[in-house]
C-alpha positions as CSV (number, residue, x, y, z in Angstrom):
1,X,10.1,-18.8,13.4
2,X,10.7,-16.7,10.3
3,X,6.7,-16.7,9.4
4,X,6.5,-15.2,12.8
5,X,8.6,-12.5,11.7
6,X,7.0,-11.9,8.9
7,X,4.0,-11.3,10.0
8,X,5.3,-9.1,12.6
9,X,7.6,-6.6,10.3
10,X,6.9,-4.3,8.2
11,X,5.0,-5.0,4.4
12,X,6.4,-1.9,2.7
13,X,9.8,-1.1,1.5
14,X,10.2,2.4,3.3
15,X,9.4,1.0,7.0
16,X,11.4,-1.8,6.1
17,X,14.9,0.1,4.8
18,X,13.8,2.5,7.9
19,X,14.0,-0.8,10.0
20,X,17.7,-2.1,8.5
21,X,19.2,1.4,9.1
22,X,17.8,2.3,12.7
23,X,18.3,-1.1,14.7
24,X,22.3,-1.5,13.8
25,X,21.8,2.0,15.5
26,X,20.0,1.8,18.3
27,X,21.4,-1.2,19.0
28,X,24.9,0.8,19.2
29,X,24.0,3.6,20.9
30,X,22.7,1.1,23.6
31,X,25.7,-0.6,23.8
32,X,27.6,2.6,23.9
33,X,26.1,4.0,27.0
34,X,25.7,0.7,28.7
35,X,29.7,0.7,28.0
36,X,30.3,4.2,28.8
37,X,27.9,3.8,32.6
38,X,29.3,1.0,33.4
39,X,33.3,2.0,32.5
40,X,32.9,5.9,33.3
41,X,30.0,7.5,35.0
42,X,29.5,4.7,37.7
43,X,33.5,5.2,38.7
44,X,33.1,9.0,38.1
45,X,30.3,8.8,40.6
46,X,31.9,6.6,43.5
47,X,34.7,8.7,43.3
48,X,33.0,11.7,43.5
49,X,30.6,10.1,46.3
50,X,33.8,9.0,48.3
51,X,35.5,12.5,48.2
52,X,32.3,14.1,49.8
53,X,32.1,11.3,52.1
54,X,35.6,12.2,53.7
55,X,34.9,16.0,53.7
56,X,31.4,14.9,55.5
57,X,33.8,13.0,57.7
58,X,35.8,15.4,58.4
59,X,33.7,18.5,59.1
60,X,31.7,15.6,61.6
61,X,34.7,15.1,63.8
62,X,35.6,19.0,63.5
63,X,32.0,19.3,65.3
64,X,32.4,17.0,68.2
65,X,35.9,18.0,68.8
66,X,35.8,22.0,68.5
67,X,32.0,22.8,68.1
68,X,29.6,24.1,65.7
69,X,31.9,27.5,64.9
70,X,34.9,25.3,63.9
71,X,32.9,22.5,61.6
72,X,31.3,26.0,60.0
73,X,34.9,27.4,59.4
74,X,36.1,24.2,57.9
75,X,32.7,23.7,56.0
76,X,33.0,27.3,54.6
77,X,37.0,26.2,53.3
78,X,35.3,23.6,51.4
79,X,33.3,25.6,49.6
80,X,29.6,23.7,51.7
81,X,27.7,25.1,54.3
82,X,27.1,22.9,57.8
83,X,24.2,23.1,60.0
84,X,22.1,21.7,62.6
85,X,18.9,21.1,62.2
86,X,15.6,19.3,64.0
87,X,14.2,16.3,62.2
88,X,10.5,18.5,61.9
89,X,11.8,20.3,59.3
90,X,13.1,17.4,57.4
91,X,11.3,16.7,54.3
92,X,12.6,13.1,52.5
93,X,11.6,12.6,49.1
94,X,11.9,9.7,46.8
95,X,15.1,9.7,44.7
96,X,15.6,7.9,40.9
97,X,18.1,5.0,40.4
98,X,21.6,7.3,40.1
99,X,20.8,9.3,43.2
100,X,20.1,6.5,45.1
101,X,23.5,5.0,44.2
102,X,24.9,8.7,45.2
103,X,23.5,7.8,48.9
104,X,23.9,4.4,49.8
105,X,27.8,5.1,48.7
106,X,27.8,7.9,51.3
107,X,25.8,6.1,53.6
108,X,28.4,3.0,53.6
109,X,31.3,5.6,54.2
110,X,29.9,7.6,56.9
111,X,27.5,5.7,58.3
112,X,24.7,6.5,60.9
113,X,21.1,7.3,59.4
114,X,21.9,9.2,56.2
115,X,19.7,10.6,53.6
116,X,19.9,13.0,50.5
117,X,17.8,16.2,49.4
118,X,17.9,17.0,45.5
119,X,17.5,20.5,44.9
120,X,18.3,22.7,41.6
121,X,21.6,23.5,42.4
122,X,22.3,22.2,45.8
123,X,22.5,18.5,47.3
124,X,21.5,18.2,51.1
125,X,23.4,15.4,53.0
126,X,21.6,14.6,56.3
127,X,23.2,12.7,59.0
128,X,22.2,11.9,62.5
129,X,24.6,11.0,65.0
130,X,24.5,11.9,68.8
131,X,20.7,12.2,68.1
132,X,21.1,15.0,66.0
133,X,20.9,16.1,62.3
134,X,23.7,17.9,61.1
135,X,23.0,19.2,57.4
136,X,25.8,19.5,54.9
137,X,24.8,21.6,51.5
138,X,27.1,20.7,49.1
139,X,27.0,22.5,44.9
140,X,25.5,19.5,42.7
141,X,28.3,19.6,40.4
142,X,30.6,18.1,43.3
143,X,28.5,14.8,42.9
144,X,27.2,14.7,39.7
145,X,29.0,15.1,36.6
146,X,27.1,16.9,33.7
147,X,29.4,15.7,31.1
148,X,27.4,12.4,30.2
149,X,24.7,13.7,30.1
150,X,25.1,16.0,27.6
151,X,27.2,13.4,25.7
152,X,23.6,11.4,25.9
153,X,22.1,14.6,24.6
154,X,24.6,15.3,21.7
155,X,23.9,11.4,20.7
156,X,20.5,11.2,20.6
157,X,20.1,14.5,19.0
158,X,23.2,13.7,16.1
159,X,21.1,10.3,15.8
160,X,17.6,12.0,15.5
161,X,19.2,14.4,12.6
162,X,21.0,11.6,10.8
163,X,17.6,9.1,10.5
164,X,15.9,12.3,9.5
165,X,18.4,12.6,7.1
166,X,18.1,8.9,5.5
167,X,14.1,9.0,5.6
168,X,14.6,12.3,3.5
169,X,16.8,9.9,0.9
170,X,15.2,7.0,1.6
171,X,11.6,8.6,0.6
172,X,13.2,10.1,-2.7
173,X,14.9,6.4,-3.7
174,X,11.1,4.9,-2.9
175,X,9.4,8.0,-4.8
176,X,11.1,6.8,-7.8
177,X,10.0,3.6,-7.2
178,X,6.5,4.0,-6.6
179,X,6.5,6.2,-9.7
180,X,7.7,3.6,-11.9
181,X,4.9,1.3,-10.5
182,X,2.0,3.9,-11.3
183,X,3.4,3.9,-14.6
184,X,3.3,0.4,-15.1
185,X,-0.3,0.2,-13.6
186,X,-1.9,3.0,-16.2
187,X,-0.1,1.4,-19.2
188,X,-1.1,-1.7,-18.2
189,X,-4.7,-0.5,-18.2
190,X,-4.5,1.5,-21.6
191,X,-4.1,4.8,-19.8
192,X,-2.2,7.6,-21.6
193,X,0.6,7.8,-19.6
194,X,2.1,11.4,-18.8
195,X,6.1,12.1,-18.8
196,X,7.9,10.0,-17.0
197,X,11.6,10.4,-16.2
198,X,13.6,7.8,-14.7
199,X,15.0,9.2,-11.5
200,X,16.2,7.7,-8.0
201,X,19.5,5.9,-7.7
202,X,21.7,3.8,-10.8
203,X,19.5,0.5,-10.4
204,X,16.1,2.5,-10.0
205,X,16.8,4.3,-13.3
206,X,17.7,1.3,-15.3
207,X,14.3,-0.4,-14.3
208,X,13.2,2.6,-15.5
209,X,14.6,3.2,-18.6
210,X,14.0,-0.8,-19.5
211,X,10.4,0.0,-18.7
212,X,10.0,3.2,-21.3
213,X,11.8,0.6,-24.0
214,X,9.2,-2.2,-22.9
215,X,6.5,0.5,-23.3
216,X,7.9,1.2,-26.7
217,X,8.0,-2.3,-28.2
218,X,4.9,-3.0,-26.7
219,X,3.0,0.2,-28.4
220,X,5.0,-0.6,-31.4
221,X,3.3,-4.1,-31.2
222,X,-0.4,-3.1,-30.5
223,X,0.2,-0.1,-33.1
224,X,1.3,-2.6,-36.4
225,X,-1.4,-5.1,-34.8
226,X,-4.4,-2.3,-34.7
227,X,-2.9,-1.7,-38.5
228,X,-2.9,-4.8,-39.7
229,X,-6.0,-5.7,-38.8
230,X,-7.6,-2.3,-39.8
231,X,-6.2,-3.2,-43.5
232,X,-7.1,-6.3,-43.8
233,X,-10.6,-5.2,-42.7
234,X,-10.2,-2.3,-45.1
235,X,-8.7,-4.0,-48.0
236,X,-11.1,-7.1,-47.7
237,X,-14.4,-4.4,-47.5
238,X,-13.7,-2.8,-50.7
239,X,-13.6,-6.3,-52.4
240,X,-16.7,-7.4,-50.6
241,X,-18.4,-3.9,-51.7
242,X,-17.1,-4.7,-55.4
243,X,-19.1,-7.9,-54.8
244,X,-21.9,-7.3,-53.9
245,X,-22.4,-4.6,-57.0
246,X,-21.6,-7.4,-59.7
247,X,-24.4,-9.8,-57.8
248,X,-26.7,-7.6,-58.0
249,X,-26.0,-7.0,-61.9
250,X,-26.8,-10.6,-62.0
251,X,-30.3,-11.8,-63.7
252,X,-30.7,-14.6,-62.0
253,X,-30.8,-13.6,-58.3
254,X,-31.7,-17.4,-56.5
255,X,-28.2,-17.8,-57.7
256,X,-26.4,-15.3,-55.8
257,X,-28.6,-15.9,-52.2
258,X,-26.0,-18.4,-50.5
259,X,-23.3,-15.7,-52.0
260,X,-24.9,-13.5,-50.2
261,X,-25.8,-14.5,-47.4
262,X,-21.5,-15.5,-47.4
263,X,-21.1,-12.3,-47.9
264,X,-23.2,-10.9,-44.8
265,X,-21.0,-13.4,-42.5
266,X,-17.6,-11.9,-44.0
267,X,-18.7,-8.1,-43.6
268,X,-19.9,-9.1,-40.0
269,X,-16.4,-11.2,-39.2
270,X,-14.2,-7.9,-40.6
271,X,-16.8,-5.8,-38.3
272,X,-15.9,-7.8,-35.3
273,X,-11.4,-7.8,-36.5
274,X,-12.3,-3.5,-36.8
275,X,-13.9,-3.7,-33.0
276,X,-11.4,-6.2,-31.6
277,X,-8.3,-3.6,-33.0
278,X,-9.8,-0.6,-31.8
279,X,-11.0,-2.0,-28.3
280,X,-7.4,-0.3,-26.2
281,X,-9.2,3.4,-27.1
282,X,-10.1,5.3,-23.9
283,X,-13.5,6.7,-23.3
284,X,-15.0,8.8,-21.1
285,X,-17.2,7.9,-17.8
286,X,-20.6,9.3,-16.7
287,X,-23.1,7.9,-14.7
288,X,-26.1,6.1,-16.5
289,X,-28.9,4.6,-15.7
290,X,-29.1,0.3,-16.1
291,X,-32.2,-0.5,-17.1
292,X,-32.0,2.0,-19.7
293,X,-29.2,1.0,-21.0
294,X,-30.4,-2.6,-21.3
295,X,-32.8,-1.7,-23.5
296,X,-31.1,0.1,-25.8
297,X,-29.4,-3.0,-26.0
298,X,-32.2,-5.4,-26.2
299,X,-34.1,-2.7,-28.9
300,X,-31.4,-2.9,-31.4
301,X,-32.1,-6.9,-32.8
302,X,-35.3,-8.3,-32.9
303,X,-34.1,-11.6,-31.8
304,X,-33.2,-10.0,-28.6
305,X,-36.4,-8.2,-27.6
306,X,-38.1,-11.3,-28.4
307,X,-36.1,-13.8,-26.5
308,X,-34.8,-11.5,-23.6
309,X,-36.4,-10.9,-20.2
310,X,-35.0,-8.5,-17.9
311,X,-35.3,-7.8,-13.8
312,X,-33.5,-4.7,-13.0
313,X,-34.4,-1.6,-10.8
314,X,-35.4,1.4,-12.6
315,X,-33.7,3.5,-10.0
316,X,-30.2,1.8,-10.7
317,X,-27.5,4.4,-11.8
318,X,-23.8,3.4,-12.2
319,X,-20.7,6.0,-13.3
320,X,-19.1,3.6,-16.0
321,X,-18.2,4.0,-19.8
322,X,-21.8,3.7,-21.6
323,X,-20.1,2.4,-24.7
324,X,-18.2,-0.2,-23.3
325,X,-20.4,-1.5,-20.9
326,X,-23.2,-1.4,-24.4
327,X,-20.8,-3.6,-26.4
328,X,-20.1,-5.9,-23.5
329,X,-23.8,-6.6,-22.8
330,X,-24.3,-6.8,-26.5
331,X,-21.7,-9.7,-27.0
332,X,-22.7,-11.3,-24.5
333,X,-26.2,-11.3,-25.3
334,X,-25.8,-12.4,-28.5
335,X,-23.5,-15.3,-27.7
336,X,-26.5,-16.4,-25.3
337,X,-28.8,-15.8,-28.1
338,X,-27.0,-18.0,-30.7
339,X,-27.2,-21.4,-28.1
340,X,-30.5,-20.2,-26.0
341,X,-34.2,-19.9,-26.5
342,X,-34.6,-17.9,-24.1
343,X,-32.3,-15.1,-22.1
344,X,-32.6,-14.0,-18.6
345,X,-30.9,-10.7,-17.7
346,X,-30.8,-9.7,-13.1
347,X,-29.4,-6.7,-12.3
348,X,-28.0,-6.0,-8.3
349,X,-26.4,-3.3,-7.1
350,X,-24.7,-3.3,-3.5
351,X,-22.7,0.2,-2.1
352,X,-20.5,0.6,-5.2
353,X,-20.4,-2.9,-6.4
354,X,-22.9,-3.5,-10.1
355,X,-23.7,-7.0,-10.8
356,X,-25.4,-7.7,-14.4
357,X,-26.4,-11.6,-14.5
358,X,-26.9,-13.3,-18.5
359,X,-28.2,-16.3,-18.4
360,X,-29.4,-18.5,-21.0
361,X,-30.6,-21.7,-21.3
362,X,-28.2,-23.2,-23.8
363,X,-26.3,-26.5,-23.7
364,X,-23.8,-24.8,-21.6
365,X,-20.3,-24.8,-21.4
366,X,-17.8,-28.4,-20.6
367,X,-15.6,-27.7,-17.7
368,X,-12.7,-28.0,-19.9
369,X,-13.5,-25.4,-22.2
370,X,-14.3,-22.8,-20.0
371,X,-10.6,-21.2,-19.4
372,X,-10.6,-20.7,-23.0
373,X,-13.6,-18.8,-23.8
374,X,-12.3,-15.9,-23.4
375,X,-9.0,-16.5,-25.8
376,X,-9.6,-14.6,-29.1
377,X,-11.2,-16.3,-32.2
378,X,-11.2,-19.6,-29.9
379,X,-14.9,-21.7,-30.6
380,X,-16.5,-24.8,-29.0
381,X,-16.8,-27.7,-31.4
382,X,-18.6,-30.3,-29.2
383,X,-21.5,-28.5,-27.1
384,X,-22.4,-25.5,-29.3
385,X,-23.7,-25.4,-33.1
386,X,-20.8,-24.7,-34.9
387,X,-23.0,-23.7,-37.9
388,X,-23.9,-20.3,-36.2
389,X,-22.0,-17.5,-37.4
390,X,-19.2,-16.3,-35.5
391,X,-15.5,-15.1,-35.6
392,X,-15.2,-16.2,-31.9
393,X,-13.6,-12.5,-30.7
394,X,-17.3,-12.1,-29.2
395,X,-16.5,-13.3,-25.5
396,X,-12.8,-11.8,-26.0
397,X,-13.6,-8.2,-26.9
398,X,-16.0,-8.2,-24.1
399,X,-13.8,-9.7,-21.6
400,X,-10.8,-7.0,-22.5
401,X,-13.3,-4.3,-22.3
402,X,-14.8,-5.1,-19.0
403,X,-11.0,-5.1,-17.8
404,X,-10.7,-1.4,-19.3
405,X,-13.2,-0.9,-16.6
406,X,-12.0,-2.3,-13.8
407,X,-14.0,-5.3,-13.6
408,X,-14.6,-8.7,-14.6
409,X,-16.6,-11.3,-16.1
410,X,-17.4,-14.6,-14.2
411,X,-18.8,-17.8,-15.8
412,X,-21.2,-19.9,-13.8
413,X,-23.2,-22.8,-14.6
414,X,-27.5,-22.2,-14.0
415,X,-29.0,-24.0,-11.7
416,X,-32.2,-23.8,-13.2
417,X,-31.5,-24.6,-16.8
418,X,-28.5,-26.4,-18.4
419,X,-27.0,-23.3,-19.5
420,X,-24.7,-20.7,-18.2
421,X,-24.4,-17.7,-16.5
422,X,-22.1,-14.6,-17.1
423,X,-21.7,-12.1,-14.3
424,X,-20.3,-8.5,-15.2
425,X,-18.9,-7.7,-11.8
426,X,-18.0,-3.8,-12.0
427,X,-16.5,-1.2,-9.1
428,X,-18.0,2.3,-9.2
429,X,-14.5,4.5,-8.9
């Protein structure tokens, strides 16, 4: 029963506060005028009925007693007029529900074949008896009471105003809510966020305010992380630089070559600590061409030109960050590189969905490492070399920066070799 109901109310918060104030309303005001028919306006109504009835009555017997003249002169007292009339120019019409009631009532009490004619103003009360139709016009106020319906009017009107009213409040409390979410969204996505002020009602602006000192701790994190790093990488450089000068001042250079090539592996470890700080910066979108791009990629180590073959469509153009979507192709090529002979790059493109393919035809990856790839400085021991270099923030930096675009990166084994595939799955925005 209550997944019934749930799929049948309302998802959002406005519809749903909308719902909890309007149906203890409705329900009332239903209640009210079944109440107030049932106790008031039905009685009001017989009793009105029954008073014409008697009058009817009355100026009937006048008018087989004493003749048209007299039944007019009483008629006339009463404030009605009395006539007789041929059926011919009778026309009946179909009445609602309440002025139905209104005749059977005088039907019952005066009996005969008795009908009523609505008009603006004036009720008609036919009646044949003697085989004739006398015709009684009586004001409409003698029968039917205007009071409740104006009460129905002042109702739904007050209860019209009064749900405008609480959507006007309702839409400023869920304002402040959906504010706070957008907030959240573009910080959690790097985004500079603009001001934002806490607003909406006592709990609202707590969330709020616990948000901006979440924000702060968490900037203050990434900020003493980004500078840590950056100094280490600094720091460790100028020692590395001082290095390399006093090799070189060595005689004996087949010495110094292991040192060296130690050396090469420690600048290219504090390059990767500089890129993996720096990685939260926002950039700037414009639409580039794939293929292009891939070889600018491919063209920057020899390696990869010789070990990389690429199918992509020349007339492929995609609005993403060029820089991002270069160091992400980069990292992910040279992983592939480091445990492949050979690299396969496919390129699809489907209404604003970009597909990039890697695939290499390394040893691949066990089934119980692959939710850690992505973990920074994490490494495979069993099924990869471990003597290639590495700092294992490779896969990581790529995977954060394909996030920064609104995207993803999906590991799949190949089906043709025994290596594995990475998909960079972007959405064109």
């Amino acid at each position: 029963m209550s997944n019934i109901l749930k799929k049948y109310l309302p998802k959002k918060i406005l519809p749903r506060l909308l719902l909890i104030f309007l149906l203890p309303l409705i329900f009332t005001q239903c209640l009210l005028v079944i109440f107030f028919y049932d106790r008031h306006w039905e009685k009001i109504i017989i009793r009105f009925s029954n008073i014409a009835s008697n009058q009817i009555n009355l100026i009937k017997n006048e008018y087989y007693k004493n003749g048209i003249d007299k039944a007019m002169e009483i008629a006339d007292k009463l404030n009605t007029e009395f006539s007789v009339v041929d059926k011919n120019d009778i026309k009946i019409e179909k009445n609602s529900f309440l002025k139905k009631k209104i005749e059977t009532n005088i039907r019952n009490r005066i009996g005969g074949e008795t009908f009523l004619i609505f008009e603006k103003n004036i009720i008609n009360i036919f009646n044949k008896s003697n085989g004739k139709f006398i015709l009684i016009k009586f004001p409409k106020k003698y029968l039917i009471s205007e009071t409740p319906i104006i009460l129905f009017l002042w109702i739904i009107s007050v209860s019209l105003l009064l749900s405008l009213i609480a959507f006007l409040f309702l839409r400023i409390q869920i304002r402040a809510i959906q504010r706070l979410a957008k907030s959240a969204e573009e910080f959690g996505e790097g985004k500079n966020l603009k001001k934002f002020k806490p607003e909406g009602a006592m709990e609202i602006r707590q969330a709020g305010a616990t948000f901006m000192k979440m924000r702060r701790r968490i900037n203050n994190y990434i900020s003493q992380r980004t500078n840590f790093l950056t100094g280490i990488s600094h720091d460790l450089g100028t020692i590395l630089t001082r290095i390399k000068l006093g090799l070189e001042l060595i005689s004996n250079q087949k010495e110094t070559i292991q040192i060296k090539n130690d050396i090469k592996t420690m600048e290219m470890f504090l390059k990767e600590y500089l890129d993996y700080s720096e990685k939260t910066k926002k950039k700037k979108f414009s639409k580039i061409n794939i293929l292009n791009l891939l070889y600018e990629v491919i063209n920057s180590s020899k390696l990869l030109k010789k070990k990389t073959n690429i199918v992509c469509n020349p007339k492929i153009y995609f609005n993403t960050n060029k820089n991002y979507l270069y160091r992400i192709i980069f990292n992910l090529l040279e992983n592939a590189s480091k445990y492949g002979k050979k690299i396969n790059i496919r390129v699809k493109k489907k209404l604003k969905s970009l597909s990039i393919d890697i695939e290499d035809d390394g040893p691949g990856i066990p089934n119980s490492e692959k939710s850690n790839i992505f973990k920074p400085f994490f490494k495979i021991d069993d099924s990869r070399n471990m003597n290639n270099e590495g700092s294992g923030l490779g896969l990581s930096i790529a995977n954060e920066l394909v996030k920064t675009l609104k995207g993803e990166i999906v590991l799949k084994d190949s089906k043709k070799t025994k290596g594995s595939i990475f998909s960079i799955i972007l959405i064109e925005t």
